[in-house]
py3Dmol code that shows the C-alpha trace and the ligand (Angstrom):
import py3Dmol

protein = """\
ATOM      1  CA  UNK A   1      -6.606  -4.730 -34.948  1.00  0.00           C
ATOM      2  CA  UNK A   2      -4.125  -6.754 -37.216  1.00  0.00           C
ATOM      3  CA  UNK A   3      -1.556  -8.621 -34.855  1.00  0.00           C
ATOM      4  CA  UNK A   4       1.080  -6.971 -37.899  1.00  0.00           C
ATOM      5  CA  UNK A   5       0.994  -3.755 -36.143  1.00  0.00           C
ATOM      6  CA  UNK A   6       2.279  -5.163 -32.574  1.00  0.00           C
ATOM      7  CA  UNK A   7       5.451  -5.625 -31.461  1.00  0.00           C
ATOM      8  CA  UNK A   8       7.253  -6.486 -28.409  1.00  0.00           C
ATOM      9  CA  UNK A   9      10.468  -4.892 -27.812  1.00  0.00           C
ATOM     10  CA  UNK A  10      13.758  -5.232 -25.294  1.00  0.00           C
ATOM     11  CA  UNK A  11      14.948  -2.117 -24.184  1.00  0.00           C
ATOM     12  CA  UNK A  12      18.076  -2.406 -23.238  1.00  0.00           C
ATOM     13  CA  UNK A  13      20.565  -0.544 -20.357  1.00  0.00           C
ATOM     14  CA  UNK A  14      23.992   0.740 -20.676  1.00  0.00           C
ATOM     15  CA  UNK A  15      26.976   1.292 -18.970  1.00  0.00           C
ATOM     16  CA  UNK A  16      29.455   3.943 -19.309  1.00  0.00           C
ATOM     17  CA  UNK A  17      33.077   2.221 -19.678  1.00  0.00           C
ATOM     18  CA  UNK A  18      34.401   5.202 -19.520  1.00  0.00           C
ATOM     19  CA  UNK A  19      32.936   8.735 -18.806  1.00  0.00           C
ATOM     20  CA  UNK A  20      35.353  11.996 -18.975  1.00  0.00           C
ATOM     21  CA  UNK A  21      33.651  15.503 -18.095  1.00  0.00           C
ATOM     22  CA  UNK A  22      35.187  17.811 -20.179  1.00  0.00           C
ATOM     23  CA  UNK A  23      34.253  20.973 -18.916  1.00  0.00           C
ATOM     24  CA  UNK A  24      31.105  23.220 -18.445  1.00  0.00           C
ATOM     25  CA  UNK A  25      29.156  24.633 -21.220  1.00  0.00           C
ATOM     26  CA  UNK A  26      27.816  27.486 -21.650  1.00  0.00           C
ATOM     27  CA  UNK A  27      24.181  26.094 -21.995  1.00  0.00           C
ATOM     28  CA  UNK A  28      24.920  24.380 -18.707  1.00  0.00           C
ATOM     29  CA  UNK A  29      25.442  20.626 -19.894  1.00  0.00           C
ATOM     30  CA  UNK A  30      28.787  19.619 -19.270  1.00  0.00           C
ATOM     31  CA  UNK A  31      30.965  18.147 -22.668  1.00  0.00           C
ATOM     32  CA  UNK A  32      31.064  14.925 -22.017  1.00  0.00           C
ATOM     33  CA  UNK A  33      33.182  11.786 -23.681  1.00  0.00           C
ATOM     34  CA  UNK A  34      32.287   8.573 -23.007  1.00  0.00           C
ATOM     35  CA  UNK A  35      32.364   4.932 -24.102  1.00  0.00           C
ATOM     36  CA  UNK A  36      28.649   3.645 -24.026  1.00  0.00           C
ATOM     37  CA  UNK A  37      27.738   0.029 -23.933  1.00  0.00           C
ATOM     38  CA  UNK A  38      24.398  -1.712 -23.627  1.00  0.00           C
ATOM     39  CA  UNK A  39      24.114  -4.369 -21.476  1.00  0.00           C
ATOM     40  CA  UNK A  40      21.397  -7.101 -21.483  1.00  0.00           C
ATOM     41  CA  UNK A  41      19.574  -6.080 -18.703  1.00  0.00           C
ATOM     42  CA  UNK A  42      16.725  -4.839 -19.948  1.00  0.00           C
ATOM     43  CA  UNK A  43      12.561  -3.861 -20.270  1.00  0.00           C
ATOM     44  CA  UNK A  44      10.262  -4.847 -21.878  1.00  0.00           C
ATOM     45  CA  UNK A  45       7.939  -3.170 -23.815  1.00  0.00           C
ATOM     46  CA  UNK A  46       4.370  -4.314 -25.955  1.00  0.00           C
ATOM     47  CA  UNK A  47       4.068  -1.461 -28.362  1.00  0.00           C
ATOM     48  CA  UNK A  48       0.353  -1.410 -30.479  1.00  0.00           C
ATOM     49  CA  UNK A  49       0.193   0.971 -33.360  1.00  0.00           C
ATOM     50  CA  UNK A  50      -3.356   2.260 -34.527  1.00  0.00           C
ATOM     51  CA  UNK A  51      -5.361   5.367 -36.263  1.00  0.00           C
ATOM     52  CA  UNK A  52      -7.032   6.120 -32.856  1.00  0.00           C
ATOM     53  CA  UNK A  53      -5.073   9.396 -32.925  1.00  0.00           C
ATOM     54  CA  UNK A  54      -4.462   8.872 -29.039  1.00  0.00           C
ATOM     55  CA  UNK A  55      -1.091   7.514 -27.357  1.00  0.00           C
ATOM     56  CA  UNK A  56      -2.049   5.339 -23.826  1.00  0.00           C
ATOM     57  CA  UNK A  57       0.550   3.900 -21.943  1.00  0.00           C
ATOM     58  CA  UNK A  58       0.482   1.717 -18.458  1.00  0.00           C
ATOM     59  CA  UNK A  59       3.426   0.926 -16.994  1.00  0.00           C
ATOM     60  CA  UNK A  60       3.964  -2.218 -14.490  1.00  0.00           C
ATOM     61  CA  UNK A  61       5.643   0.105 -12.151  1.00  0.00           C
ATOM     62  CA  UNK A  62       3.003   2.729 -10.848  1.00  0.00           C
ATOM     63  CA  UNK A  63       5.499   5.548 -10.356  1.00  0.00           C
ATOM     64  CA  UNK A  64       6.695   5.700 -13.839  1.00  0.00           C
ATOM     65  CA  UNK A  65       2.764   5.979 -14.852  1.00  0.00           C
ATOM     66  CA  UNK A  66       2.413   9.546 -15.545  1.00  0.00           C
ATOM     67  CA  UNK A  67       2.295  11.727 -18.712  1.00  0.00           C
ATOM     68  CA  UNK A  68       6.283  12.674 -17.492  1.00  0.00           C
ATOM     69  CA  UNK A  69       7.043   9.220 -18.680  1.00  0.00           C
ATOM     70  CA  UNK A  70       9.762   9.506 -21.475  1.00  0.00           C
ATOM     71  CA  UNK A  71       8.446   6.729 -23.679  1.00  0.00           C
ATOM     72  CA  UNK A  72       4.996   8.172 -23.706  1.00  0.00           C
ATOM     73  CA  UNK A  73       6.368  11.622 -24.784  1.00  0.00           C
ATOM     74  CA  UNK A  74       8.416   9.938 -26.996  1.00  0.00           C
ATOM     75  CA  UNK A  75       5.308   8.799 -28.762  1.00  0.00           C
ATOM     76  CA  UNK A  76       4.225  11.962 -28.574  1.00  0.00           C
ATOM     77  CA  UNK A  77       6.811  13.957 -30.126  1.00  0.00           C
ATOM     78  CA  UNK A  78       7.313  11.254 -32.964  1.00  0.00           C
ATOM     79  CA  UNK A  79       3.108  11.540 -33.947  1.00  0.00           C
ATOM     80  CA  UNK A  80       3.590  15.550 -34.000  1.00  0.00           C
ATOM     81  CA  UNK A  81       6.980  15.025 -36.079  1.00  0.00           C
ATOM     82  CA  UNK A  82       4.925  13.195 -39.040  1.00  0.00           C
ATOM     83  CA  UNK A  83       2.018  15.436 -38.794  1.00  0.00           C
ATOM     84  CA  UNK A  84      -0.560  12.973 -39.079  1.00  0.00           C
ATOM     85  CA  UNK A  85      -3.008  13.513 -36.547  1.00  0.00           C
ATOM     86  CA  UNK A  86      -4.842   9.609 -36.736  1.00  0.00           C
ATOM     87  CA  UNK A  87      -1.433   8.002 -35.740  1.00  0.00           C
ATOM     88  CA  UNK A  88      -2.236   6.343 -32.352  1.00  0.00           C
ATOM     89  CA  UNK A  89      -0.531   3.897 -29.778  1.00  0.00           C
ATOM     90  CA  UNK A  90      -1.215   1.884 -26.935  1.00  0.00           C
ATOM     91  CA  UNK A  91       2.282   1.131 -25.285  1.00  0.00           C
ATOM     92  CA  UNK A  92       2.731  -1.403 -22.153  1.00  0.00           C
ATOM     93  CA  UNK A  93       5.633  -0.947 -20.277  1.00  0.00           C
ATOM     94  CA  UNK A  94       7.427  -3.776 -18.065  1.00  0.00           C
ATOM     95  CA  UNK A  95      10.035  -2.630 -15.596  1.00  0.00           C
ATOM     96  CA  UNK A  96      13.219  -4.119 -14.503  1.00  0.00           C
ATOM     97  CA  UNK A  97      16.059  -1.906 -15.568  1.00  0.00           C
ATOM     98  CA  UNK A  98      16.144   0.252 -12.002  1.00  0.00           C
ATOM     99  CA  UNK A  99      15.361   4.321 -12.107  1.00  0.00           C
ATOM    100  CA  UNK A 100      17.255   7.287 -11.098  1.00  0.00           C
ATOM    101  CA  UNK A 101      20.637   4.116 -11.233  1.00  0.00           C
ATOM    102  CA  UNK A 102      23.162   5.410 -13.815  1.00  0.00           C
ATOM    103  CA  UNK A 103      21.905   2.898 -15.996  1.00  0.00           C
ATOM    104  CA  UNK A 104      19.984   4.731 -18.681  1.00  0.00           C
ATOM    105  CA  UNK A 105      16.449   3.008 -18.374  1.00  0.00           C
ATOM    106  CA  UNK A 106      14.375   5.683 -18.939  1.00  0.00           C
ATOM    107  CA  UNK A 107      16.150   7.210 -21.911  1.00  0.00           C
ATOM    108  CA  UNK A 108      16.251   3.608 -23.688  1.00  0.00           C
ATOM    109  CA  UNK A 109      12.491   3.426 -23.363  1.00  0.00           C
ATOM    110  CA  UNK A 110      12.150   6.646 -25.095  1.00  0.00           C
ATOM    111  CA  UNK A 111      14.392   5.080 -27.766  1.00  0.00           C
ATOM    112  CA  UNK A 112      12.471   1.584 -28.337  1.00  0.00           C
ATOM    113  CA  UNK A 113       9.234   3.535 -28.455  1.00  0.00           C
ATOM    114  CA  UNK A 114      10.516   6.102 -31.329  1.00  0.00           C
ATOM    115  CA  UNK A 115      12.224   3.164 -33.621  1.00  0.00           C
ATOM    116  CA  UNK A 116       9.366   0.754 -33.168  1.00  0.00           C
ATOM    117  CA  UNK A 117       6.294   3.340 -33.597  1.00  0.00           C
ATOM    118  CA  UNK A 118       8.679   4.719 -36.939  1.00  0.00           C
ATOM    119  CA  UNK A 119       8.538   1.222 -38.273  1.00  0.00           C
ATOM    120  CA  UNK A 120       4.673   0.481 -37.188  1.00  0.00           C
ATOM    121  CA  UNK A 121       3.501   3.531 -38.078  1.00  0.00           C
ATOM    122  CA  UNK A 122       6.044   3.399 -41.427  1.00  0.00           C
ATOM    123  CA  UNK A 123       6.989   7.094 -40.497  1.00  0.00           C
ATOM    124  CA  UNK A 124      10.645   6.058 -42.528  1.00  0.00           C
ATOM    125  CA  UNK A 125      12.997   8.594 -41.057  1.00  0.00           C
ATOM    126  CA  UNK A 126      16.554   7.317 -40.756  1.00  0.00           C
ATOM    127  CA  UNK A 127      18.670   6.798 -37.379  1.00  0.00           C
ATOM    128  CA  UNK A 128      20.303  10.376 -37.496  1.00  0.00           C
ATOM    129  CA  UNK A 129      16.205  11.641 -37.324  1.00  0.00           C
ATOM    130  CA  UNK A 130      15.271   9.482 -34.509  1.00  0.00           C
ATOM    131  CA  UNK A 131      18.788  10.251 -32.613  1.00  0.00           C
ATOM    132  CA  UNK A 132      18.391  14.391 -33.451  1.00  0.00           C
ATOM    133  CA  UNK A 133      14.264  13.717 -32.131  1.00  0.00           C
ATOM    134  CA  UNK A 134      15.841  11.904 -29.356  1.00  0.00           C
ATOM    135  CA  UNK A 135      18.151  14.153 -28.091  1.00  0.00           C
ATOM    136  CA  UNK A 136      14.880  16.192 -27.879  1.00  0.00           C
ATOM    137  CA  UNK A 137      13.915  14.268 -24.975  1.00  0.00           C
ATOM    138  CA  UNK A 138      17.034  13.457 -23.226  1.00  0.00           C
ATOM    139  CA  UNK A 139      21.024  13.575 -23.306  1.00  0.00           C
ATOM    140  CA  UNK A 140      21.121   9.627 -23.641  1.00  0.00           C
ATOM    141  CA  UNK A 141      18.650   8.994 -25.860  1.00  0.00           C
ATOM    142  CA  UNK A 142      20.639   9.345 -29.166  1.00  0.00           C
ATOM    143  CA  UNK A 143      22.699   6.715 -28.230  1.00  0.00           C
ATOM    144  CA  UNK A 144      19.732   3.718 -27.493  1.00  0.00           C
ATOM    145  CA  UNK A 145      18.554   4.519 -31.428  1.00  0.00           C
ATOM    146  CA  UNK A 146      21.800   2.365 -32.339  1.00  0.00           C
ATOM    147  CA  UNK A 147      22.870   0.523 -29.241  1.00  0.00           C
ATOM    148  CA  UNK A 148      25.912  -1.523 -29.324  1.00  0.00           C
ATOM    149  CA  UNK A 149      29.079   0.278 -28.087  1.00  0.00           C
ATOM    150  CA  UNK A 150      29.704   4.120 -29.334  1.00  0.00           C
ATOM    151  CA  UNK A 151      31.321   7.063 -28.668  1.00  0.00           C
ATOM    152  CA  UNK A 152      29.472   9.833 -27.445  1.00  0.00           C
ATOM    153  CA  UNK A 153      30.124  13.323 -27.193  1.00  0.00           C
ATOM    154  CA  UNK A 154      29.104  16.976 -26.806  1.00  0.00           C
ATOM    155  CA  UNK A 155      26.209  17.013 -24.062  1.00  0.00           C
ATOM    156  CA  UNK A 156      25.483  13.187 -25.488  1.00  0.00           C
ATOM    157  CA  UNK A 157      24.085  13.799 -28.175  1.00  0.00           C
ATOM    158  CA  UNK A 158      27.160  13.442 -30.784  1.00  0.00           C
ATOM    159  CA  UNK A 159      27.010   9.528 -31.183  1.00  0.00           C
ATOM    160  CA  UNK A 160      30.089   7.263 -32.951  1.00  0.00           C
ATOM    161  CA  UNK A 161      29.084   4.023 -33.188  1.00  0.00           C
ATOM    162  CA  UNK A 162      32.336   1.992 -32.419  1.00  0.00           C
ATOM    163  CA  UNK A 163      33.088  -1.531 -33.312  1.00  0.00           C
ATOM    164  CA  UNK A 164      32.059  -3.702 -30.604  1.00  0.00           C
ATOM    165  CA  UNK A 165      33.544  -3.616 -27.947  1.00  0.00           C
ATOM    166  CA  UNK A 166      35.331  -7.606 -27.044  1.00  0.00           C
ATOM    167  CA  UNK A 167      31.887  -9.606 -25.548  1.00  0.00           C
ATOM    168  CA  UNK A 168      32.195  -9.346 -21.412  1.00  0.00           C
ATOM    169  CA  UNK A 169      29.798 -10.379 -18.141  1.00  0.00           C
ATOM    170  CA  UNK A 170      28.609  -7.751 -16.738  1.00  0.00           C
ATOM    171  CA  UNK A 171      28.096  -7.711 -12.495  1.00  0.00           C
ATOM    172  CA  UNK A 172      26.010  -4.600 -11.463  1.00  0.00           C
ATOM    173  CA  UNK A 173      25.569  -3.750  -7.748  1.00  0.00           C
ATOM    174  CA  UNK A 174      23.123  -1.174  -7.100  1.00  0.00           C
ATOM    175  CA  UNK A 175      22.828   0.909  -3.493  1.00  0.00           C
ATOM    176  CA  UNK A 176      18.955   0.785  -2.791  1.00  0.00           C
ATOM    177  CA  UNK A 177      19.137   4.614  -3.296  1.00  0.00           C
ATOM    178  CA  UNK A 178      18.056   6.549  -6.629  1.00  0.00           C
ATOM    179  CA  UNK A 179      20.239   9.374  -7.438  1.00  0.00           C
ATOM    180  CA  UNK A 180      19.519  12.365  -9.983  1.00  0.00           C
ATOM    181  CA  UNK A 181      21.521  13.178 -12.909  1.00  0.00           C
ATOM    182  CA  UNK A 182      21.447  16.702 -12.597  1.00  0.00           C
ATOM    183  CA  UNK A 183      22.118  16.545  -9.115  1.00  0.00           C
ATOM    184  CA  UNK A 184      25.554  14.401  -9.357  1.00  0.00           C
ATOM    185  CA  UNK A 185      26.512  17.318 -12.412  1.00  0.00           C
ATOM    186  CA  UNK A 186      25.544  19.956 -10.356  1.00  0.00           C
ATOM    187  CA  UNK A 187      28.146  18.928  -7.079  1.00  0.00           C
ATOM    188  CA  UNK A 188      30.726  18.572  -9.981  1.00  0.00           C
ATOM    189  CA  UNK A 189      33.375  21.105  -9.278  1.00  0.00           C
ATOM    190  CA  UNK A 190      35.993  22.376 -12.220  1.00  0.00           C
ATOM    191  CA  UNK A 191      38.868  19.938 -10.347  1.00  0.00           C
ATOM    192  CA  UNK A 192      36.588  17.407 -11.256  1.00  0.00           C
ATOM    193  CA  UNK A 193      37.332  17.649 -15.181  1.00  0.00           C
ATOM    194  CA  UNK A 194      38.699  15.026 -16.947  1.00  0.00           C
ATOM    195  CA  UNK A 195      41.132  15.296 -19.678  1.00  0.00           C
ATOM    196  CA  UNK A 196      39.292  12.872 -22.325  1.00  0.00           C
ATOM    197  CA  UNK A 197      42.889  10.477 -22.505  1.00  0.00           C
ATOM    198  CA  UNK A 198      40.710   7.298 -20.638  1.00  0.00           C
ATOM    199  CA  UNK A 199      38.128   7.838 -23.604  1.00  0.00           C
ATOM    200  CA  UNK A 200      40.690   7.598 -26.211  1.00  0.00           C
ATOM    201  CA  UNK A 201      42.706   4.556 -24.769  1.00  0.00           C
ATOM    202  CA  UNK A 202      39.618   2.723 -24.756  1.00  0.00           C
ATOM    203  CA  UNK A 203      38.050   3.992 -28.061  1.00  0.00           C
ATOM    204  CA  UNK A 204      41.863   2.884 -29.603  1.00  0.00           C
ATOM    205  CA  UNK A 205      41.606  -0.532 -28.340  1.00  0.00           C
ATOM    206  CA  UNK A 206      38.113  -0.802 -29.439  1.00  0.00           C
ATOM    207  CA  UNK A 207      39.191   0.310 -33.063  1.00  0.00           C
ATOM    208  CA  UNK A 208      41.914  -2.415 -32.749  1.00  0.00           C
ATOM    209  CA  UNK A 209      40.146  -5.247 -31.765  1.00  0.00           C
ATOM    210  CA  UNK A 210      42.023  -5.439 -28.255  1.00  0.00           C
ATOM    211  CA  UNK A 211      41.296  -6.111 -24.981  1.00  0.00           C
ATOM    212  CA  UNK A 212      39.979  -2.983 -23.051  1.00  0.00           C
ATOM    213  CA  UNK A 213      42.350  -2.473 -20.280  1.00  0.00           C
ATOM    214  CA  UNK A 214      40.471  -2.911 -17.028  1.00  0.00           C
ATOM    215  CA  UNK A 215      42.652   0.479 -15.573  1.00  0.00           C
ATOM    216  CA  UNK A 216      41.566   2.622 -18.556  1.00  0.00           C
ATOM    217  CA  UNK A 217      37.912   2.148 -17.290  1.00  0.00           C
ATOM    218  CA  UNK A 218      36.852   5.338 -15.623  1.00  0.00           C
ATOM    219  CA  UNK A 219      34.379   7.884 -14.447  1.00  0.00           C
ATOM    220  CA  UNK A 220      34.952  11.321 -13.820  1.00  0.00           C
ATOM    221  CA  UNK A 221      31.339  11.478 -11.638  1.00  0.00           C
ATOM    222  CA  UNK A 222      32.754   8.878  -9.101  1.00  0.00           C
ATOM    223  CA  UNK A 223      35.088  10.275  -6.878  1.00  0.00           C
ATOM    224  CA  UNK A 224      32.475  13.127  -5.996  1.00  0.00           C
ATOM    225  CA  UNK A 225      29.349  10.355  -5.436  1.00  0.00           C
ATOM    226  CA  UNK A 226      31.553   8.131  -3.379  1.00  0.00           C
ATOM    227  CA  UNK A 227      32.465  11.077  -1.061  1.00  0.00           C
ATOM    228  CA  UNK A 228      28.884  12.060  -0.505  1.00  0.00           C
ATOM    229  CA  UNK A 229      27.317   8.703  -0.631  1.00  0.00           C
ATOM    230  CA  UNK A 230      29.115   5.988   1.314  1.00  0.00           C
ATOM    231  CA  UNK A 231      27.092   3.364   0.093  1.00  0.00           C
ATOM    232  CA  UNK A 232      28.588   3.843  -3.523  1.00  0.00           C
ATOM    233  CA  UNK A 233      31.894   4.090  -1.877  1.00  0.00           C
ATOM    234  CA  UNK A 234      31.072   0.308   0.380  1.00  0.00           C
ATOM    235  CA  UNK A 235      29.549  -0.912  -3.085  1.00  0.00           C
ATOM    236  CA  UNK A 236      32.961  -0.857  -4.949  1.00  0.00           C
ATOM    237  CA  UNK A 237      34.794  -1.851  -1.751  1.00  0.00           C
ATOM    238  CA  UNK A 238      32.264  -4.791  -1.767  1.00  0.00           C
ATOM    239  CA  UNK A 239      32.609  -5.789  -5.319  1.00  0.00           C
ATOM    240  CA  UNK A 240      36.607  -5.601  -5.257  1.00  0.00           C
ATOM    241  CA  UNK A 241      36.607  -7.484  -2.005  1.00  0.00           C
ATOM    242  CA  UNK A 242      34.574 -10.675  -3.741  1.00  0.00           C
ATOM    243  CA  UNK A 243      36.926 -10.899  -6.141  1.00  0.00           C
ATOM    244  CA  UNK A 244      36.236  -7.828  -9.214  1.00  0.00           C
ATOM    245  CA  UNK A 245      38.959  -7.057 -10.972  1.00  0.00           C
ATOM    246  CA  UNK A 246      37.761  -3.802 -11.122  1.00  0.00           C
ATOM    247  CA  UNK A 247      34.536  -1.366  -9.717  1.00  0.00           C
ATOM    248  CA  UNK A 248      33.250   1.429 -11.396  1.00  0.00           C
ATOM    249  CA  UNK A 249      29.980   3.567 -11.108  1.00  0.00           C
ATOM    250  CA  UNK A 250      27.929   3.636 -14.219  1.00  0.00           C
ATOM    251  CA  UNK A 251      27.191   7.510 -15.449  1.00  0.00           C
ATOM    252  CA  UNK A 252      26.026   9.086 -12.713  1.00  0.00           C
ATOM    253  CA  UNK A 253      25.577   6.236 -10.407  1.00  0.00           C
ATOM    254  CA  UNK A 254      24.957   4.689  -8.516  1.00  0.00           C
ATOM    255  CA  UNK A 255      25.221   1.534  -9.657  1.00  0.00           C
ATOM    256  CA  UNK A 256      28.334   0.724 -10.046  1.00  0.00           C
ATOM    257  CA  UNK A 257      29.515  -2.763 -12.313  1.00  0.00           C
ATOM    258  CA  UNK A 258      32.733  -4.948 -12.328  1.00  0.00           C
ATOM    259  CA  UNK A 259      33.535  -6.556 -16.174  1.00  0.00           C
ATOM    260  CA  UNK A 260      34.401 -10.267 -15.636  1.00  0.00           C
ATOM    261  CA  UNK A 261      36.094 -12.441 -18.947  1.00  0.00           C
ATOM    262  CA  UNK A 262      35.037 -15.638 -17.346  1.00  0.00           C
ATOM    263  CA  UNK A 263      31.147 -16.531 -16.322  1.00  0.00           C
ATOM    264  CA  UNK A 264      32.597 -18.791 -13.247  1.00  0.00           C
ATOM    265  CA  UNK A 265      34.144 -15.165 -11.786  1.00  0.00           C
ATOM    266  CA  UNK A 266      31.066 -13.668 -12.040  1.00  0.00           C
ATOM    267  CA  UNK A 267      28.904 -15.779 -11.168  1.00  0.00           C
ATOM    268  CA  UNK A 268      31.190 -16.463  -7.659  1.00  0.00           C
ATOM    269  CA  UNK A 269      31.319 -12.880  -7.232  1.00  0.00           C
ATOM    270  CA  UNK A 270      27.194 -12.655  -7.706  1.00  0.00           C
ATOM    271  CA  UNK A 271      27.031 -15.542  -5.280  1.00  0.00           C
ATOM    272  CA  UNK A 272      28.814 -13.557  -2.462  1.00  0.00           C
ATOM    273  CA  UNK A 273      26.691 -10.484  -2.865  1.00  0.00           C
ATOM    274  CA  UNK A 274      23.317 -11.416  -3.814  1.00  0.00           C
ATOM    275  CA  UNK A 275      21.370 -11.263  -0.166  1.00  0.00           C
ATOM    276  CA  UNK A 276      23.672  -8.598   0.951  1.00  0.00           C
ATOM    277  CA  UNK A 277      22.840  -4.903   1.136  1.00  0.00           C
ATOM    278  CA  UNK A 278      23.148  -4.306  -2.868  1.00  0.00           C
ATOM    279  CA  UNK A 279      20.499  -5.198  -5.460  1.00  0.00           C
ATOM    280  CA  UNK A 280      22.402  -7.658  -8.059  1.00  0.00           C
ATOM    281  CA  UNK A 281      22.449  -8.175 -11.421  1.00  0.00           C
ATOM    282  CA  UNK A 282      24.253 -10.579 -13.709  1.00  0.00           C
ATOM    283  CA  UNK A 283      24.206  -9.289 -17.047  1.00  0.00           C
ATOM    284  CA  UNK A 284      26.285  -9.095 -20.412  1.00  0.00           C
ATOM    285  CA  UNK A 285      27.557  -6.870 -22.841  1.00  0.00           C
ATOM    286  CA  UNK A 286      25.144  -6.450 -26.249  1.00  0.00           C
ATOM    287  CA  UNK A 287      25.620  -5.499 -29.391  1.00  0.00           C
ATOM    288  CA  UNK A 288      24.028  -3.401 -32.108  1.00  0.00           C
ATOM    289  CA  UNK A 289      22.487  -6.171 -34.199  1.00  0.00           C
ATOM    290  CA  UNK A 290      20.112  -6.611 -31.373  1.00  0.00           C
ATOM    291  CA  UNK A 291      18.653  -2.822 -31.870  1.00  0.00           C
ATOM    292  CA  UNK A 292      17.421  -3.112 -34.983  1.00  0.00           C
ATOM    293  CA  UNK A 293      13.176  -3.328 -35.123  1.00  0.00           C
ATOM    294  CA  UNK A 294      11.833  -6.127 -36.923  1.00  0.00           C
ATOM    295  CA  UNK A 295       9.202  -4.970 -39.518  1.00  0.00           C
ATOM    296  CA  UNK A 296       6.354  -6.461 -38.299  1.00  0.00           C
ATOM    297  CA  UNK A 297       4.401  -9.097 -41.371  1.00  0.00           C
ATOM    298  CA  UNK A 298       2.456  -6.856 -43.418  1.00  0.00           C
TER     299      UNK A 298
END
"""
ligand_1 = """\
21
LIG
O 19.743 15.508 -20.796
P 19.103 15.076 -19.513
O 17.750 15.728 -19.311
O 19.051 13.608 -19.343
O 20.055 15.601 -18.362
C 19.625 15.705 -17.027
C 20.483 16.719 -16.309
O 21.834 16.230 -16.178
C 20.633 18.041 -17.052
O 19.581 18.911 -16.745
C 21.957 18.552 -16.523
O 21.777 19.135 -15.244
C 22.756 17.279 -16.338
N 23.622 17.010 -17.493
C 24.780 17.748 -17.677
N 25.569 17.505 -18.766
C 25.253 16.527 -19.647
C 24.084 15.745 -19.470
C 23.290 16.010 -18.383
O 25.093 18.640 -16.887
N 26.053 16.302 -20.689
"""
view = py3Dmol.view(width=600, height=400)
view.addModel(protein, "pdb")
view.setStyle({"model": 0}, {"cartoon": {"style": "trace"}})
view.addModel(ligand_1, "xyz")
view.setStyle({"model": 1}, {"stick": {}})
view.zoomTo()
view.show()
C-alpha cells in the first residue's frame, strides 16, 4: 500500500471553561452552553486507508479494544455514509488522554478518525457533514471536527466556533476514579440549572480579545460531583492550596484543571502535586489551525 494513504493524527482533549445546564429536554439531554477548548493533551492515532472493504482497529489500551470503540464506529458510519462498500481502514490507536475523565477522549477519537478517513478516502463532505455524522455518535463529537475554542449548544451538538480564546497552561488533576456522563446528568436536580450568564461573559471577552476572567469560569455539574465524590472536592482544595488561581472540574469530571498565565506557576504547582494522590498533567490551550488534516502526497 502507497505510504500517501497513511496518516498519523493528534487527537486532542478539551476542557469546558465554562459549562451552564440549561434545563431538561424533552428527549432527555439536558440544553447545555458551554465554552469548549482543546487542550494539548492528546492521542495518537495511525490511520491506513485501503479498498479492503473492512475497518480493523487495535488500540494500545486493551479495554478500549472492542467494536463499542467510538473511533472504530466512526469508521464505520463514515464507509456506510459514502456508500462505497471497498472503502477499508486499519486504524491504531495510542492512549493517553484518560477515559470516563471529563476530558472528551473518546469523542475526539471519533472525530480524528471521520476527518482523516474523509480526506484518505477523498469522501469530500464539508465540516457541517462530519459535525451532523458526528453528533451521530456522541454529544461532543461535533465540536473535535473544528477544535479550537467554540460555543456549543443544544445537547452539544450546535457548535460556534469562537475566536481563540487568549493562549493559557493548562494544570489537570485527575482523581484515579472514572466517572460516567450520564450518570453525573442523571443526579442533576432542576436547582442545579444554570442561567447561561457565565457562558456569555466568557463568550464576550472571547469576542473582544480580553482576558477571560478566572471567576466567570464555571460548571454547573460541579457542585453535585464534589458532594458525592470527595476526591473531586480534595482535588480542587489541592490545586487551590498549591497555588491555582482557580479549580474547576472539566464537563462532567472528574478531572478538574486550574488555567495558569505564567509556565513558572504551573509548573510549581505541577511540582507540588505530581506523586500525590492525583494523576497530573501539564498541558496548554490549542487552537483550530492544529485540526485541520493534511492531505496526504498523492
Ligand atoms: O451524547 P453522549 O452519548 O455522549 O451522552 C452521554 C449521556 O450523557 C447521555 O445519554 C445523557 O444521559 C447525558 N447527557 C445529557 N445531556 C447532554 C449530553 C449528555 O443529559 N447534553
Amino acid at each position: 500500500m502507497s505510504t500517501a494513504r497513511s496518516l498519523f493524527v493528534a487527537a486532542y482533549a478539551k476542557i469546558n471553561l465554562t459549562l451552564d445546564v440549561l434545563g431538561k429536554r424533552d428527549d432527555g439531554y439536558h440544553a447545555l452552553a458551554s465554552v469548549m477548548q482543546a487542550i494539548s493533551l492528546h492521542d495518537t492515532l495511525l490511520i491506513r486507508a485501503n479498498t479492503s472493504g473492512q475497518i480493523a482497529m487495535v488500540c494500545d489500551d486493551p479495554a478500549l479494544h472492542g467494536d463499542d470503540n467510538l473511533a472504530l464506529r466512526a469508521a464505520w458510519l463514515l464507509k456506510a455514509e459514502t456508500g462505497d462498500a471497498r472503502l477499508g481502514a486499519e486504524i491504531e490507536l495510542r492512549k493517553a488522554v484518560p477515559v470516563q475523565a471529563g476530558l472528551g477522549g473518546g469523542s475526539s477519537d471519533a472525530a480524528a478518525v471521520l476527518t482523516t478517513l474523509n480526506a484518505l478516502w477523498g469522501s469530500g463532505y464539508d465540516a457541517a457533514h462530519l459535525q451532523a455524522l458526528g453528533a451521530r455518535l456522541g454529544s461532543d463529537v461535533p465540536f473535535f471536527i473544528r477544535g479550537g475554542t467554540a460555543l456549543i449548544e443544544g445537547r452539544g451538538e450546535l457548535v460556534t466556533p469562537l475566536l481563540d480564546a487568549e493562549p493559557l497552561w493548562i494544570l489537570l488533576a485527575k482523581p484515579r476514579t472514572g466517572l460516567s456522563t450520564a450518570a453525573v446528568f442523571g443526579e442533576l436536580s432542576p436547582a442545579g440549572f444554570t442561567d447561561g450568564a457565565a457562558t456569555r461573559r466568557v463568550v464576550e471577552a472571547i469576542g473582544r480579545r480580553e482576558p477571560i476572567a478566572f471567576g466567570d469560569l464555571a460548571n454547573a455539574l460541579e457542585p453535585g460531583v464534589r458532594r458525592a465524590f470527595p476526591e473531586v472536592d480534595a482535588a480542587c482544595t489541592l490545586l487551590l492550596a498549591a497555588g491555582a488561581p482557580v479549580a474547576r472540574m472539566s464537563g462532567s469530571g472528574p478531572t478538574v484543571f486550574a488555567p495558569c498565565r505564567e509556565l513558572a506557576l504551573a509548573r510549581a504547582i505541577y511540582a507540588k502535586l505530581v506523586g500525590g494522590p492525583l494523576d497530573v498533567w501539564l498541558a496548554h490551550t490549542v487552537t483550530s489551525r492544529l485540526f485541520s488534516v493534511p492531505l496526504p502526497n498523492s
